[in-house]
Residue frames relative to the residue before (quaternion, step in Angstrom):
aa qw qx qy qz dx dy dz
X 1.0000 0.0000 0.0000 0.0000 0.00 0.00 0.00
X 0.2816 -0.7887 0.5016 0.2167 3.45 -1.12 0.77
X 0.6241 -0.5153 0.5092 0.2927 3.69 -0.62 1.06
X 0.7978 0.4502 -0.1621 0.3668 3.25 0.01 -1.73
X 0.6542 0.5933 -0.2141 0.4174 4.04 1.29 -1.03
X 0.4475 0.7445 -0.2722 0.4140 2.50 1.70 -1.58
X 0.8734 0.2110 0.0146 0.4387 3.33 0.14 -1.98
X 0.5507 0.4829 -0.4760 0.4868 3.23 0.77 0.80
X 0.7464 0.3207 -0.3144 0.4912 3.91 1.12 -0.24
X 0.6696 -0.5698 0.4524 0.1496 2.10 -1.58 1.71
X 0.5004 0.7464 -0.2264 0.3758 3.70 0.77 -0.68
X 0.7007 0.4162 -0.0526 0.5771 2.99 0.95 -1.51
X 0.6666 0.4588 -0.3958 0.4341 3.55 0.56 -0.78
X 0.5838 0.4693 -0.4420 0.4935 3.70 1.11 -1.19
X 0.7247 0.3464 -0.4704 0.3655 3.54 -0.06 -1.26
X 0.6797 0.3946 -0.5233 0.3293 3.94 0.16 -0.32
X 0.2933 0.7023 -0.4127 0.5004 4.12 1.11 0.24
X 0.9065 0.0996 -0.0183 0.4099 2.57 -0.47 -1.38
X 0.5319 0.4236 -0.5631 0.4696 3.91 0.97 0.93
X 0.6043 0.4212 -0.4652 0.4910 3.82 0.84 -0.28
X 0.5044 0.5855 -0.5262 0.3549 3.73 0.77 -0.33
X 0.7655 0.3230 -0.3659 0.4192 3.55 0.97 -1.27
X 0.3599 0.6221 -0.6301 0.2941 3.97 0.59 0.66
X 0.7583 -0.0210 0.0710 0.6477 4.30 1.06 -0.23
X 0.5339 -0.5816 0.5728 0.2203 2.28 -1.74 1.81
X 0.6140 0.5635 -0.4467 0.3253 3.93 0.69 -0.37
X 0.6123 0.6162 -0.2475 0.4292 3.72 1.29 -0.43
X 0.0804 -0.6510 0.7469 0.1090 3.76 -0.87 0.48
X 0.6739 -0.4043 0.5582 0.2662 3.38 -2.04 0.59
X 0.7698 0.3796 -0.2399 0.4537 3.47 0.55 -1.09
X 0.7911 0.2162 -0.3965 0.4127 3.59 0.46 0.45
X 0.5754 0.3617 -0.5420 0.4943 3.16 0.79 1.43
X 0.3182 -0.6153 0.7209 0.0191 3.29 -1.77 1.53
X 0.0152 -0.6432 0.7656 0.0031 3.40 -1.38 1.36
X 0.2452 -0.6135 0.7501 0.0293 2.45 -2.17 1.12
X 0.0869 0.7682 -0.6343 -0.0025 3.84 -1.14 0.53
X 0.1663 -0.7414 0.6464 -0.0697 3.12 -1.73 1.23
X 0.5441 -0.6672 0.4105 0.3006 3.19 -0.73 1.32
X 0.4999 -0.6344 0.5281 0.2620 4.03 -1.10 0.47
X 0.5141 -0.6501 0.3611 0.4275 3.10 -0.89 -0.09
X 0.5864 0.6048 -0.4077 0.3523 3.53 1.29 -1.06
X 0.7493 0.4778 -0.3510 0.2952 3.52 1.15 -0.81
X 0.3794 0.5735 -0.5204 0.5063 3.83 1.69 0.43
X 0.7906 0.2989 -0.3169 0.4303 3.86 0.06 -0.23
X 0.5384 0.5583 -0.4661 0.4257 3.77 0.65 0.38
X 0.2435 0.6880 -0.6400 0.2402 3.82 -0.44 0.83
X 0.2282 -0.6063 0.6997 0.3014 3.36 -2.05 0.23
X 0.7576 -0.4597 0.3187 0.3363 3.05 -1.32 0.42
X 0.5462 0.3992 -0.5255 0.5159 3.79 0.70 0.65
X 0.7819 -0.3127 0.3296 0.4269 3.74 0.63 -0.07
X 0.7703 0.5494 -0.2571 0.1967 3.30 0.70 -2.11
X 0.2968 -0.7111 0.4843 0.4143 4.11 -0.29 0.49
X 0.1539 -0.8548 0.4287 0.2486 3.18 -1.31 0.48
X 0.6968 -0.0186 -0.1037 0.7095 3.88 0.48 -0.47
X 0.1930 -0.7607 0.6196 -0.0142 3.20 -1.32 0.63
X 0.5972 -0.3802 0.6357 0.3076 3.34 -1.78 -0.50
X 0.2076 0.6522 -0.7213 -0.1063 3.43 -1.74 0.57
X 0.4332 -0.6054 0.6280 0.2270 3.22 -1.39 0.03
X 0.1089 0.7482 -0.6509 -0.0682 4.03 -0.13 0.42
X 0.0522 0.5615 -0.8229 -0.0697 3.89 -1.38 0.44
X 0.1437 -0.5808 0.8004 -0.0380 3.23 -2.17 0.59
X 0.3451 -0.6320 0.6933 0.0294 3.15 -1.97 1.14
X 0.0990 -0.7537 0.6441 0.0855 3.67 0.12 1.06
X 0.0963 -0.7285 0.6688 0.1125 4.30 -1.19 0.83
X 0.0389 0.8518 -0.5214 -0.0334 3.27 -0.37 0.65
X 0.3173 -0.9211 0.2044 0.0952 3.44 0.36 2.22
X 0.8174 -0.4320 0.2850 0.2531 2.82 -1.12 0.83
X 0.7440 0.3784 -0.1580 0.5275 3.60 0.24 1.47
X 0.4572 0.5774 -0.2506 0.6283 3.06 1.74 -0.64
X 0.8031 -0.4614 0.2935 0.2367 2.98 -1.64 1.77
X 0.3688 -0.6381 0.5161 0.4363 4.27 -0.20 0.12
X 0.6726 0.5662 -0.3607 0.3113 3.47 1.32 -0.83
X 0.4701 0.7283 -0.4305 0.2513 3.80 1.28 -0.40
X 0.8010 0.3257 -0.3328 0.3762 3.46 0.65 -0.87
X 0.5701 0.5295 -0.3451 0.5250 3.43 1.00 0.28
X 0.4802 0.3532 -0.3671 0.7140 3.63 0.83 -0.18
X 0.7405 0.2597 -0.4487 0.4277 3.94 -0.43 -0.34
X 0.6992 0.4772 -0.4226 0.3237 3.75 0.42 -0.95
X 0.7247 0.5017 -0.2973 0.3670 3.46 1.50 -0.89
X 0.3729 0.7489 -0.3211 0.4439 3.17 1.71 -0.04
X 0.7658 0.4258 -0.1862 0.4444 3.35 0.72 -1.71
X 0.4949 0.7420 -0.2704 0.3624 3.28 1.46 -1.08
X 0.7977 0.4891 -0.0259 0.3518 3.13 0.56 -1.66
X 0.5361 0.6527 -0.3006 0.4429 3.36 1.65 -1.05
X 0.6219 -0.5666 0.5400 0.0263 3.40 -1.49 0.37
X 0.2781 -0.6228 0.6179 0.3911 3.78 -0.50 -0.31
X 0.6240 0.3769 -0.4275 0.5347 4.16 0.55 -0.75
X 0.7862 0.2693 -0.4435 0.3356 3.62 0.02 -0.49
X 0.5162 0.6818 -0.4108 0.3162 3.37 0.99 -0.09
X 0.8451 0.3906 -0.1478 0.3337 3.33 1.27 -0.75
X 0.4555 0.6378 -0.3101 0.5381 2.44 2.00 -0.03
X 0.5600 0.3615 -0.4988 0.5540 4.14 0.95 -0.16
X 0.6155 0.6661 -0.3024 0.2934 3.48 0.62 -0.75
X 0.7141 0.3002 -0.2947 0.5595 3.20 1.01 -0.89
X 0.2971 0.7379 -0.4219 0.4350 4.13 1.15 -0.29
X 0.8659 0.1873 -0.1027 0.4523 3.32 0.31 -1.62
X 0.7627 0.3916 -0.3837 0.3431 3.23 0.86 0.28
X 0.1559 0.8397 -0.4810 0.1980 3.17 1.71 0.68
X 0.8594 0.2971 -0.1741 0.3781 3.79 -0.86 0.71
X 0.5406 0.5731 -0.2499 0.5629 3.42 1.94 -0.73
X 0.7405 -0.4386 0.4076 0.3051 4.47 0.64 0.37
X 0.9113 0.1265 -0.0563 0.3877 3.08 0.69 -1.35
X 0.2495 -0.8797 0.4043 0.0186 3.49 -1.07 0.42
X 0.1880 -0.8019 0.4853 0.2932 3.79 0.19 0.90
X 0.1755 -0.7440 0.6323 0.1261 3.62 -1.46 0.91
X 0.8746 -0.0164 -0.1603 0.4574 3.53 0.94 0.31
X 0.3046 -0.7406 0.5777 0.1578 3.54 -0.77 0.93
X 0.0737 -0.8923 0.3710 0.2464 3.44 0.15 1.09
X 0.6584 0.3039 0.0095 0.6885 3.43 1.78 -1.01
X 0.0922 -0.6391 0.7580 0.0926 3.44 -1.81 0.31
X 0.2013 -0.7181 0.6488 0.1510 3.64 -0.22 0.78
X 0.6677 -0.4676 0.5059 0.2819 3.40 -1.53 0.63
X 0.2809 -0.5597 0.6937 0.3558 3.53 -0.96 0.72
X 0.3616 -0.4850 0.7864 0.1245 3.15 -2.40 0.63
X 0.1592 0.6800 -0.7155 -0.0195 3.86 -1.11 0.39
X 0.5166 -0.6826 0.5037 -0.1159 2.26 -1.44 2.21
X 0.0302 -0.7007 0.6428 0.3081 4.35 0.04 0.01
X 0.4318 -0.5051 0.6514 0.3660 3.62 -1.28 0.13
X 0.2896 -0.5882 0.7201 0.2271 3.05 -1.78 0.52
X 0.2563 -0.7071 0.6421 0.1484 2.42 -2.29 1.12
X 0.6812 -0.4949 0.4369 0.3164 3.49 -1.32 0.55
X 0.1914 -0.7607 0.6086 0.1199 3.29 -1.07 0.65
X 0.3783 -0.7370 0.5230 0.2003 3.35 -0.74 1.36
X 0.7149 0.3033 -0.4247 0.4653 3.60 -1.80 0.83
């Protein structure tokens, strides 16, 4: 698998959506935005024709959870993320990317979710 394809398909980003989506029924696919950057370990893996072969990503995501939605959602999502594993993590992960080429073989970290409140304007 190439690291670098990885993060360049669009495909892949949805299918990584829409496996953190299954971390809570409070979560839709559509209000999480992934981003992914290649690691470093996967710049020094190659065979000797050049081609890279497994690798390293980095994936971060911006979960919105809109305006109207239950106050409980982002807490039910944050405890969701909280609670998850790396094995179970990759296992929704690989689920949603069934058919799309690629395939995660290890979840090395889960970073803590941050929740962010939006600010609201103050009128006058």
């Amino acid at each position: 698998a190439d690291p670098e394809a990885f993060c360049d398909s669009q495909s892949a980003l949805d299918a990584f959506a829409a496996g953190m989506a299954d971390l809570s029924d409070s979560l839709e696919a559509t209000w999480v935005t992934a981003a992914c950057a290649v690691g470093d370990s996967a710049r020094r893996l190659a065979d000797d024709d050049g081609r890279r072969l497994e690798g390293t990503v980095v994936m971060s995501y911006t979960i919105r959870v809109p305006a109207g939605e239950s106050s409980d959602a982002a807490g039910a999502i944050q405890a969701a993320i909280t609670d998850t594993d790396p094995a179970s993590l990759k296992s929704l992960l690989n689920t949603a990317l069934t058919g799309s080429g690629f395939e995660v073989l290890e979840v090395a970290q889960i970073a803590p979710p941050v929740v962010e409140q939006p600010t609201v304007p103050q009128k006058g």
